[in-house]
N, C-alpha and C positions, 0 to 999 in steps of 0.2 A: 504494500500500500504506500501511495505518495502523498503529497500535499496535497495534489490534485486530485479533489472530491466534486467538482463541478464544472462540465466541460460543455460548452456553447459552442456552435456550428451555426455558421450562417451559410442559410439556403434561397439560391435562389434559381433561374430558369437555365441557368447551365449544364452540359454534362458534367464539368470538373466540379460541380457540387458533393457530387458522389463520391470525389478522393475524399475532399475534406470528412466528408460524413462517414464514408468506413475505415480511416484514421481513426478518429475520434473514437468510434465504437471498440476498434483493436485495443485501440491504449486503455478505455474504461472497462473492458475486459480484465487487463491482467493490473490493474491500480482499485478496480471496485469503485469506482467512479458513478457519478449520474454525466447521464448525456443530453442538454436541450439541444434542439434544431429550430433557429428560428426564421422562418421565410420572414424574408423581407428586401422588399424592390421598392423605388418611389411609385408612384401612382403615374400612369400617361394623362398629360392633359390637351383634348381637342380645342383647337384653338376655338374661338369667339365667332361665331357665323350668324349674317344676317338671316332672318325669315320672312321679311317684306317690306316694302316699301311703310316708312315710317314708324315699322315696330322696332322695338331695342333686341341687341343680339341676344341669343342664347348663352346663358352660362358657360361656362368649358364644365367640359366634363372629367371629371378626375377617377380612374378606376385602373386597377390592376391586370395586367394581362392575364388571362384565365389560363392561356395554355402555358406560362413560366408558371405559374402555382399546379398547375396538372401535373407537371416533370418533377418541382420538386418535390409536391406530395406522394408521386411516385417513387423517387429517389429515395425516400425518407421511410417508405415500408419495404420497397426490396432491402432496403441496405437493413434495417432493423429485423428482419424476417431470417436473412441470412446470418446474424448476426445471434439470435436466438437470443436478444436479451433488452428488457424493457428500455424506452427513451420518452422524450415528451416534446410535440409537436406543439407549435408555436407560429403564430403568425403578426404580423400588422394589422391594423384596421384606420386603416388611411392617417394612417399619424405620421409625423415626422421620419424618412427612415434611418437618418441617420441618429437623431435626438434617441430616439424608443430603443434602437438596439443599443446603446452607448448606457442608457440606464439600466435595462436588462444585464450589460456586460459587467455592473460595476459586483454581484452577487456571483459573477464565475470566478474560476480557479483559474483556468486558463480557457482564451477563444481561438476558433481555429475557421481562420480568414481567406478567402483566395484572391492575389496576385489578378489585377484587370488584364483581361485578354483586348486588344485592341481591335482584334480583327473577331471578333466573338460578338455580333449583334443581342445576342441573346444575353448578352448582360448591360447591358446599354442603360435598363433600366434602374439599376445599382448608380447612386453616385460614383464619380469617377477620385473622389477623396473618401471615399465609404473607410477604405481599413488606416490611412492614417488619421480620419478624424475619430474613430472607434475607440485607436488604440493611445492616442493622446488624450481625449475626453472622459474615459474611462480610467487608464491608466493600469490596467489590466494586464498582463502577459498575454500576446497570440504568436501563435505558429501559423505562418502564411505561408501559403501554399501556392506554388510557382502556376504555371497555365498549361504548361507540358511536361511530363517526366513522369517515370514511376516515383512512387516515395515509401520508402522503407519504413518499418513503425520503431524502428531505433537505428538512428546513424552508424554507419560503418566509421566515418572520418568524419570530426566537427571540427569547425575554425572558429573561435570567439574573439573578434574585434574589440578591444580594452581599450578606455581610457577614465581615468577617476572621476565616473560621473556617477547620479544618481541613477539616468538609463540604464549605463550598463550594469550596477550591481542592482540593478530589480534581473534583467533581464540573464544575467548568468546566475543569480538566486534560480530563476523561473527554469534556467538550464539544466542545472544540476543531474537530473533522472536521468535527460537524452545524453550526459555526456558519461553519465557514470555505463551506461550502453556501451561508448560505441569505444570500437580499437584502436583507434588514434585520436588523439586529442589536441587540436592546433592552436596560437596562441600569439593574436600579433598586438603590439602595442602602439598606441599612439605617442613618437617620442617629448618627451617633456612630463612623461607619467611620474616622475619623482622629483616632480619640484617642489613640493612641499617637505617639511622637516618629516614628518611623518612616512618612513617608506610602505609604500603599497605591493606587495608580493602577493598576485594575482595564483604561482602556482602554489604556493602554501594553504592558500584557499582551497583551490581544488582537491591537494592534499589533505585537508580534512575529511574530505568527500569521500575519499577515498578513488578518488587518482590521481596515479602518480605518476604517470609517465605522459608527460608536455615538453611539444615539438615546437621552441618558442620558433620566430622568424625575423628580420629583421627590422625594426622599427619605422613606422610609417610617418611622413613628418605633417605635422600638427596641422586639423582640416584637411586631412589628405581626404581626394574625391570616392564615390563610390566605386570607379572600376578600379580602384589599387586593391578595395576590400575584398573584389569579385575577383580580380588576378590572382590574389592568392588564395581565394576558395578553388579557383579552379585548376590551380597547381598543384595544391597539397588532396585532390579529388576528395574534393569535403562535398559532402551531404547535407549536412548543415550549418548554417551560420548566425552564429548570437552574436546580437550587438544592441546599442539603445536605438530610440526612434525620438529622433529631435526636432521640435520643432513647437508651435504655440498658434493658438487661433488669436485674433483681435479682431473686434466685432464678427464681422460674418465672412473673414479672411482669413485662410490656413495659410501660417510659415513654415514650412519644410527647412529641416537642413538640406545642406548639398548631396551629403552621402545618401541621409534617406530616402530622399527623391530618387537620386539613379540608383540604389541597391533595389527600390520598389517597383521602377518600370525596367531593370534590365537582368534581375535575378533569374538565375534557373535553378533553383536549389533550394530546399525551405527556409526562411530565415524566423528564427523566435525574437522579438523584438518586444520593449517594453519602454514605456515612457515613465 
């Protein structure tokens, strides 16, 4: 058994909903976990159309596409069906969708998010900031899940992107389980990590955890972009990648760091992130 006793799936009209959801279900399997799945797309709205001369237009109409909630309500009983172990289905009802799932999230353990497909219409109806406003808003640990690739339910090889922040010690906290799994454990630093009096020994940490064998790499320099993170995910053939998720809304405007933004549209690989 892990920390993790409550694991959230967001479902919506894709087929790659279906990783996330029989992930989910594998991992609360062998942790004894609950599993929520919650649909949730924004609503289509038709634009404003006259009905005759001198009448006022018609309202828009705001309503969910029946056939994305048909897929995922499907999704959500093959995958539970095969899976032979209870979950709880969950929807919207024309609320906010990023607002309603962000409060739902703050009562998980960890959420498990997918990666926008660009060329994927069928998620179109998902905001296009859904998983970093989720996971900033919330503040929550997710495992996000790439748009192509098989995904393993515990890494062969992780890489965890360090630097002394609060992101990433939520997010390698949130780690712990996937790394004490997997067979290699990678470990790159942002340089300038001991400027403080106070030295920070990221593998003595892990060595608590009980592991102990970390492949550090060579220090990355301060603000370094996301493809340096992804370079060396995909050198050291990592499976996954911990690191924090930075960034801050101000009024109705999301700031992304630099790395977060390109780790989030150019990942192939799962990343567990936390703000």
């Amino acid at each position: 058994m892990t920390a993790f006793q409550s694991l959230l799936v967001h479902l919506d009209g894709t087929a790659r909903a279906a990783v996330r959801m029989n992930l989910a279900l594998r991992l609360a399997l062998a942790w004894r976990a609950r599993v929520s799945a919650l649909f949730a797309v924004a609503p289509s709205h038709l634009p404003l159309l006259p009905v005759g001369p001198g009448m006022p237009p018609l309202p828009p109409d705001a309503r969910i596409e029946a056939e994305h909630r048909r897929r995922a309500l499907a999704t959500y009983d093959r995958s539970c069906a095969l899976a032979n172990q209870p979950c709880e289905w969950l929807e919207l009802d024309g609320d906010p969708v990023i607002e309603t799932f962000t409060r739902r999230a703050l009562l998980a353990d960890l959420l498990f998010l997918g990666q926008r497909d660009p060329a994927d219409a069928t998620g179109f109806d998902v905001p296009a900031d859904f998983v970093e406003s989720v996971v900033i808003g919330s503040g929550r640990p997710a495992l996000i899940i790439p748009f192509a690739g098989e995904i393993a339910d515990s890494p062969d090889s992780a890489l965890v992107a360090w630097k002394p922040t609060r992101e990433c010690a939520r997010a390698l906290a949130a780690a712990i389980p996937f790394l004490q799994k997997a067979h290699h454990v990678h470990l790159v630093e942002e340089d300038g990590a001991e400027w403080h009096s106070v030295p920070i020994d990221v593998r003595d940490y892990l060595r608590l955890h009980g592991i102990e064998r970390v492949h550090e790499h060579a220090r990355l320099a301060p603000d370094s972009d996301g493809e340096a993170i992804l370079s060396i995910a995909s050198d050291c053939d990592a499976d996954l990648l911990v690191m924090g998720c930075y960034g801050h809304s101000r009024a109705r405007e999301l700031l992304l760091g630099g790395a977060t933004r390109t780790v989030l549209d150019s990942m192939t690989l799962p990343v567990l992130m936390a703000h």
